[in-house]
C-alpha positions as CSV (number, residue, x, y, z in Angstrom):
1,X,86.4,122.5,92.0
2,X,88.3,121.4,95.0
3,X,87.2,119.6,98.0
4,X,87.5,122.8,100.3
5,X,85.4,124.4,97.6
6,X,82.6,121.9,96.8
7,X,81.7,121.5,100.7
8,X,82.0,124.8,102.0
9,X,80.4,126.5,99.2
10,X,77.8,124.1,97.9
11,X,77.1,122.3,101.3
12,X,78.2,124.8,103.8
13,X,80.0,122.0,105.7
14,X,82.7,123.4,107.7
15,X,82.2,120.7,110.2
16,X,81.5,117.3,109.8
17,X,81.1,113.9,111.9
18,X,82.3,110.9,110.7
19,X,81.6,107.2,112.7
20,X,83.3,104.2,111.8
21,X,81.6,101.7,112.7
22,X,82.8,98.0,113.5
23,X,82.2,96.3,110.7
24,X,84.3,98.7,108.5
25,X,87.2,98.3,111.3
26,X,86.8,94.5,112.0
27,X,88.1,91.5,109.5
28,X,85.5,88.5,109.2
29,X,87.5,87.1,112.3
30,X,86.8,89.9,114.4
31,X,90.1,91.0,115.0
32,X,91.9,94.9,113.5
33,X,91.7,95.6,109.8
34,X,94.7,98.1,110.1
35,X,95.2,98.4,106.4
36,X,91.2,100.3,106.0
37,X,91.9,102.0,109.0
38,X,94.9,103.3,107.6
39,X,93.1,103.9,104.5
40,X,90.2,106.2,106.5
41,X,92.9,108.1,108.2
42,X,94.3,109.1,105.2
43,X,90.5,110.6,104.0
44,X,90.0,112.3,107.1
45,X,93.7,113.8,107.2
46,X,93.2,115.4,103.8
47,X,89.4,117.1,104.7
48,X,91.2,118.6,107.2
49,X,94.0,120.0,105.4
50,X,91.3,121.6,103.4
51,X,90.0,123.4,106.7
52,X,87.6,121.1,107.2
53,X,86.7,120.4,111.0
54,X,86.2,116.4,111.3
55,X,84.9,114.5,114.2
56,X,85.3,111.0,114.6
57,X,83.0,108.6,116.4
58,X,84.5,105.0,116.3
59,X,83.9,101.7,117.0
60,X,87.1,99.2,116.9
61,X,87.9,99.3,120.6
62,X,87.0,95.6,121.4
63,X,88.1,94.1,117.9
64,X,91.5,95.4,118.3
65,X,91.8,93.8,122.2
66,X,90.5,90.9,120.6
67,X,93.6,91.0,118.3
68,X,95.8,91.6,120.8
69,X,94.4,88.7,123.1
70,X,94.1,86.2,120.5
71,X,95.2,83.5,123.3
72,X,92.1,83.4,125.2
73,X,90.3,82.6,121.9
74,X,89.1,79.3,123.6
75,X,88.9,80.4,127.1
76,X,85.1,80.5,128.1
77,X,83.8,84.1,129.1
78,X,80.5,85.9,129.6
79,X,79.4,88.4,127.5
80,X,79.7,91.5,129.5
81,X,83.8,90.3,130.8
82,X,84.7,89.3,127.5
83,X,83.3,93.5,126.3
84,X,84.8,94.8,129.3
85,X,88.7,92.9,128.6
86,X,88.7,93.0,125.1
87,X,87.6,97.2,125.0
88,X,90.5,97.7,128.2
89,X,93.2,96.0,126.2
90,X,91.7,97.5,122.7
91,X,91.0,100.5,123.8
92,X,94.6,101.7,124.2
93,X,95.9,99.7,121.4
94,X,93.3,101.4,119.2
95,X,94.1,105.2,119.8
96,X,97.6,104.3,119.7
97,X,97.2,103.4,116.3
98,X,95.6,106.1,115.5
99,X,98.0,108.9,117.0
100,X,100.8,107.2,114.7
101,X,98.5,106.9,111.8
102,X,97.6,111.1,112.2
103,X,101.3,111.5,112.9
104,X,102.4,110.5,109.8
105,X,100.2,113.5,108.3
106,X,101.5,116.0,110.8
107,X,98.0,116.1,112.8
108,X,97.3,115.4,115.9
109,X,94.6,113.5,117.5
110,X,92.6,112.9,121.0
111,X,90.9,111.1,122.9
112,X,87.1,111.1,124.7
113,X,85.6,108.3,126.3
114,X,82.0,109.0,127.1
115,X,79.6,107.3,128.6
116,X,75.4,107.7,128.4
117,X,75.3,109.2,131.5
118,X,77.3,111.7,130.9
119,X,74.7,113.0,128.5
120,X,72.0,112.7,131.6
121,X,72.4,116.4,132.7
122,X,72.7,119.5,130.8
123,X,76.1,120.2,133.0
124,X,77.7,117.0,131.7
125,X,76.4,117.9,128.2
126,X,77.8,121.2,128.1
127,X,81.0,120.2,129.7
128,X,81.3,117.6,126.8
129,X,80.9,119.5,124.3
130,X,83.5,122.2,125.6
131,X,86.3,119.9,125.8
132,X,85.6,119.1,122.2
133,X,85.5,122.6,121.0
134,X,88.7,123.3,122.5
135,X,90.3,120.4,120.7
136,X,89.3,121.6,117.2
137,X,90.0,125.3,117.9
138,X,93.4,123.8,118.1
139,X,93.2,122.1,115.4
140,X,93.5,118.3,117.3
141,X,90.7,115.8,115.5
142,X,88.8,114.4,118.7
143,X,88.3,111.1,118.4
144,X,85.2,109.6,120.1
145,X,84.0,106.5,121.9
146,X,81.7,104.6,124.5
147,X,83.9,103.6,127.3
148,X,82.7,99.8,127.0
149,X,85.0,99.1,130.3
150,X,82.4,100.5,132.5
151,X,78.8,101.3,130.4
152,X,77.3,97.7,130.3
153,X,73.6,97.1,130.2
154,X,71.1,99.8,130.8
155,X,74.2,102.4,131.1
156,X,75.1,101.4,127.1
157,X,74.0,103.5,124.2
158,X,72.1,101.3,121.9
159,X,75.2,101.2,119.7
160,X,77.8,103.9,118.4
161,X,75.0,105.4,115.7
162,X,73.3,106.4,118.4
163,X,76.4,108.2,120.6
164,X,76.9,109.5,117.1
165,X,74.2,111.3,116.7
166,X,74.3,112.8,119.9
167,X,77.9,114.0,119.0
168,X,76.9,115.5,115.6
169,X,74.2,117.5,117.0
170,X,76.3,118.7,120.2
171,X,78.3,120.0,118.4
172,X,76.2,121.5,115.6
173,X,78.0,119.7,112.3
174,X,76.4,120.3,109.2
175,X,76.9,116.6,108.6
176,X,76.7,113.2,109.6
177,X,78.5,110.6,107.6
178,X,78.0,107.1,108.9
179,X,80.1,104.6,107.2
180,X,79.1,100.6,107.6
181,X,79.6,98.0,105.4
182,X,76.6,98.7,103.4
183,X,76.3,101.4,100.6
184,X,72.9,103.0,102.4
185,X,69.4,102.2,102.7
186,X,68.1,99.4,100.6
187,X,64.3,99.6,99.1
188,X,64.3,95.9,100.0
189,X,66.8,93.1,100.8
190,X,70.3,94.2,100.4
191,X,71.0,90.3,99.2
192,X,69.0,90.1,96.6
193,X,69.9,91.9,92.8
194,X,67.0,93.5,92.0
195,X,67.0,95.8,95.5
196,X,68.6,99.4,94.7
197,X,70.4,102.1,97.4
198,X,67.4,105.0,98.0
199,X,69.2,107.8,97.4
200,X,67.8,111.0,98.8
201,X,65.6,111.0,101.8
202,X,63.9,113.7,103.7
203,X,63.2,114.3,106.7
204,X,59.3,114.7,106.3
205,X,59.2,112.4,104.0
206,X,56.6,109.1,105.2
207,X,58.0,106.0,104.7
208,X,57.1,102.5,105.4
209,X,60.4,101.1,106.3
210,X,58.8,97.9,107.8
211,X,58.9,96.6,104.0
212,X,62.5,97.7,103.3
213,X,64.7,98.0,106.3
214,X,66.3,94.4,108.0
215,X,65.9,94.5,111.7
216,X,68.6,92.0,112.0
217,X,71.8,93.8,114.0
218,X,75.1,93.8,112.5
219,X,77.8,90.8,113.1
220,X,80.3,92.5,115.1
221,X,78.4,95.7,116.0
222,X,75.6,96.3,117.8
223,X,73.6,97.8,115.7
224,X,71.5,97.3,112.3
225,X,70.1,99.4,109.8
226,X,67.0,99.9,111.8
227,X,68.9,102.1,113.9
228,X,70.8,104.0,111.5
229,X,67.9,104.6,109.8
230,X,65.9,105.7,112.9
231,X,69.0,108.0,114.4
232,X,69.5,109.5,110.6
233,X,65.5,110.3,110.6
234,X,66.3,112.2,114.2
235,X,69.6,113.7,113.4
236,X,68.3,115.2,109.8
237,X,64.9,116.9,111.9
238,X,67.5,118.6,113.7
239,X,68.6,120.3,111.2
240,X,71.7,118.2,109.8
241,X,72.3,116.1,106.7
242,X,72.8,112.4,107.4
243,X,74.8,109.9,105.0
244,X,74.8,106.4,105.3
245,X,77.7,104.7,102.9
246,X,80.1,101.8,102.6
247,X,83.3,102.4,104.3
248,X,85.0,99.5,102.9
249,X,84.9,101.2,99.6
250,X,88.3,103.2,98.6
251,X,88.0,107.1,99.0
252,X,84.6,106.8,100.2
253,X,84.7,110.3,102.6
254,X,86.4,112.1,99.5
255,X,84.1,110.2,96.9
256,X,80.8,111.8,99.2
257,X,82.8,115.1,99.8
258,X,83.3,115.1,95.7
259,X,79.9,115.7,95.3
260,X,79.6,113.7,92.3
261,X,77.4,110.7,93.3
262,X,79.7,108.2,91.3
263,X,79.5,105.8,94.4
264,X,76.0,104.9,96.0
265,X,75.1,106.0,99.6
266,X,72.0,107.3,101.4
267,X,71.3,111.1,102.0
268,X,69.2,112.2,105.0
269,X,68.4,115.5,103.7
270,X,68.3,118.3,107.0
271,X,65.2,120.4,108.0
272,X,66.1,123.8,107.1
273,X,64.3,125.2,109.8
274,X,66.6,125.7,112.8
275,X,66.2,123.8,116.1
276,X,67.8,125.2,119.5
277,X,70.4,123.7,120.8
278,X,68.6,122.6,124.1
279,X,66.1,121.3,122.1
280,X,68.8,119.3,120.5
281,X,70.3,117.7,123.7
282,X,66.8,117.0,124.7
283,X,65.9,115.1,121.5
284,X,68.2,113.0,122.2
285,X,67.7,112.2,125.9
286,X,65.0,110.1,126.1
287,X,66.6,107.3,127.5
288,X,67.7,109.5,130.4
289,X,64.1,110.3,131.0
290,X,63.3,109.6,135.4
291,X,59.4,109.6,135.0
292,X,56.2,110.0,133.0
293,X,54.2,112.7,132.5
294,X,50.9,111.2,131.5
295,X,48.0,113.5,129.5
296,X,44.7,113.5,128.1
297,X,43.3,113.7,124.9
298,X,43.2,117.5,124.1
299,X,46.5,118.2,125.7
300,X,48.1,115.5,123.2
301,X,46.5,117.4,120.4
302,X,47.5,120.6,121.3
303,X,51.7,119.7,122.1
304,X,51.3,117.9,118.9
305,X,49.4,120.7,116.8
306,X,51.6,123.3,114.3
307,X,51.6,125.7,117.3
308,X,54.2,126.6,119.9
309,X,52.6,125.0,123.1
310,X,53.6,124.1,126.2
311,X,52.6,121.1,128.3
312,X,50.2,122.8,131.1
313,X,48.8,121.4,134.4
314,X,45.0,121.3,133.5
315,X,45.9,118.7,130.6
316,X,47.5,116.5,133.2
317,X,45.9,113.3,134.3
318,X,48.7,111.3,135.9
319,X,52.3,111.5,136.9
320,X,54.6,108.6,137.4
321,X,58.0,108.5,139.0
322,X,59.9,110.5,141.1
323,X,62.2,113.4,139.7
324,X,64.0,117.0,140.4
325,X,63.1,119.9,138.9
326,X,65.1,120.0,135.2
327,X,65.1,116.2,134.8
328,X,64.5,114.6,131.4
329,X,60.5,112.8,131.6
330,X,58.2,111.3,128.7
331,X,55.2,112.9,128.0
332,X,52.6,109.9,127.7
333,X,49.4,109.8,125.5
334,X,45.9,108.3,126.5
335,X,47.0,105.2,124.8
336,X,50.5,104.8,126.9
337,X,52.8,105.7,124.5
338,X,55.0,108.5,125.1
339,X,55.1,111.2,122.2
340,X,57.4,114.0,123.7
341,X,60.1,114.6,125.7
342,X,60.9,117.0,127.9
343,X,62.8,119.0,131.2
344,X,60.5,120.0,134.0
345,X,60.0,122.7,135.7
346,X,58.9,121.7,139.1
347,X,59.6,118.3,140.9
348,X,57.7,115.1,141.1
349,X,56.0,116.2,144.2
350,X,55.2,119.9,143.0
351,X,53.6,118.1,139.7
352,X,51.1,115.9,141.8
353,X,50.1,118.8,143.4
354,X,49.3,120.6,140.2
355,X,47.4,117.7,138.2
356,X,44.2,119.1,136.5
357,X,44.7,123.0,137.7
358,X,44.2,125.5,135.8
359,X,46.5,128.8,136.1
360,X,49.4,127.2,136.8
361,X,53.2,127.6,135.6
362,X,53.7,125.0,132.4
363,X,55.1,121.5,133.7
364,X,57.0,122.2,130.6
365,X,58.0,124.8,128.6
366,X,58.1,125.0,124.8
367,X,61.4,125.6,124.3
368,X,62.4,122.7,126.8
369,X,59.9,120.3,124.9
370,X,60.5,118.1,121.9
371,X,58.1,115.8,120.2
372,X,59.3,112.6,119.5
373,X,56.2,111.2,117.3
């Protein structure tokens, strides 16, 4: 059985999303492994002669200005410059490389930078996702990544897992392949001999990852396992399958597309029940949320009951912040933590008005409203 075969019958994955993440792109020095980059290219060149739609979200933007500017290795710099110069430099240097490296195959490639506002607003959202959808109906690979010349602090994604999961449910893949320098999810220390890859996770599964997963972020990258694993957990409840693997391992996308387990990685299995695609964006938009819809005890219990409910003014006991109508907010428990998301239907203003009534329009709709606990 083919690889065209195996995914498209078996999985059902005609489109796929693949991030590389820094520490498969970056030697121990920080600067361009070329040779594994080469190597990934390659992988993703051949799923798409087998009609295979690939995505990429990569990191490698900031080690490769860091190998071209290997002269200010002494100079002192702060953090957010040093980002700033070495993604400018790398930035260009890095799709470069990759345009000749999909030249050689015959395929070409493009470009998005994004930022994390440009996910704020549906508009932005929709636009995104367009641009990439007329890309691969023309058969160009996009290639994705933050623009780390102008998203610094609260404007950054947590790291590129994150922006990758975004991407992967935008545009509805049937998988997400995340490739680190780790084979998956450990049951305990990755270190130590007797800790062993967990296989197969799903996504209702109830896990306490406290006693398994390292907190501690990645060398080079910005993020750890903690937030793979939390993104994967997200991504799969949306209805796509997740895979965590070792992209420093040869053949690694055509080992997982195989089907044959001979390599160890991690498998988010999906939620087969379907999920809108607004609810989609709005998972994922949390961080853009520009106030706090606080509720009391029975309205938590309801939004967070097996029924279709929507958040309504009488359960209301406080609102915090000032937005438009259609902005992201948190829905906030008794306790102060926020449990849902959501876009509202009235303004800031309007909402005040309405705390505690009964007979009023929902503050939030169902189908705009996505529970995050």
């Amino acid at each position: 059985m083919n690889l065209k075969t195996r995914i498209m019958k078996e999985e059902n994955y005609s489109r796929v999303a693949v991030k590389i993440g820094s520490n498969v792109l970056a030697r121990k020095d920080g600067t361009l492994d070329i040779t594994r980059m080469s190597a990934l290219v390659d992988q993703i060149a051949e799923l798409h002669r087998q009609g295979i739609e690939v995505i990429m979200i990569t990191s490698g933007a900031v080690a490769s200005g860091r190998s071209e500017l290997k002269h200010l290795a002494g100079k002192k710099m702060d953090e957010v410059s040093a980002r700033q110069l070495f993604s400018a430099v790398g930035q260009a240097k890095l799709i470069n490389r990759y345009y000749e490296l999909f030249r050689d195959h015959g395929i070409v490639c493009g470009q998005i930078l994004t930022t994390k506002e440009n996910f704020s607003t549906r508009q932005h959202y929709l636009n995104q996702k367009h641009c990439t959808e007329v890309m691969l109906e023309n058969g160009v690979i996009p290639i994705v990544n933050e623009n780390d010349t102008i998203s610094i602090t609260e404007l950054m994604f947590t790291d590129n897992d994150e922006l990758s999961g975004l991407i992967a449910s935008m545009m509805g893949a049937q998988a997400l392949i995340i490739l680190s320098n780790i084979d998956g999810v450990y049951d305990g220390n990755p270190s130590l001999p007797e800790s062993k890859v967990i296989t197969d996770i799903y996504h209702d599964a109830s896990l306490d990852t406290d006693s398994f997963i390292q907190t501690k972020k990645s060398s080079l990258g910005r993020g750890g396992m903690g937030s793979k694993y939390r993104i994967s957990h997200k991504v799969a409840e949306e209805g796509i399958d997740v895979i965590i693997a070792n992209g420093r391992r040869d053949n690694i996308l055509l080992e997982i597309a195989s089907g044959k387990r001979q390599v160890p990685y991690t498998m988010f299995h999906a939620n087969t029940e379907s999920v809108s695609s607004v609810k989609k964006w709005i998972a994922h938009s949390e961080g853009f949320a520009k106030g706090r819809i606080f509720v009391n005890e029975g309205a938590q219990e309801v939004l967070m009951s097996d029924n279709a409910s929507s958040l309504l003014a009488v359960g209301v006991t406080q609102i915090e912040g000032e937005f438009d109508k259609d902005d992201i907010v948190q829905v906030v428990a008794p306790s102060g933590e926020a449990f849902a998301v959501g876009r509202v239907a009235v303004d800031s203003d309007k909402a005040r008005e309405m705390i505690g009534k009964k007979g009023e329009r929902p503050l939030i709709h169902y189908d705009y409203l996505y529970i995050t606990e």
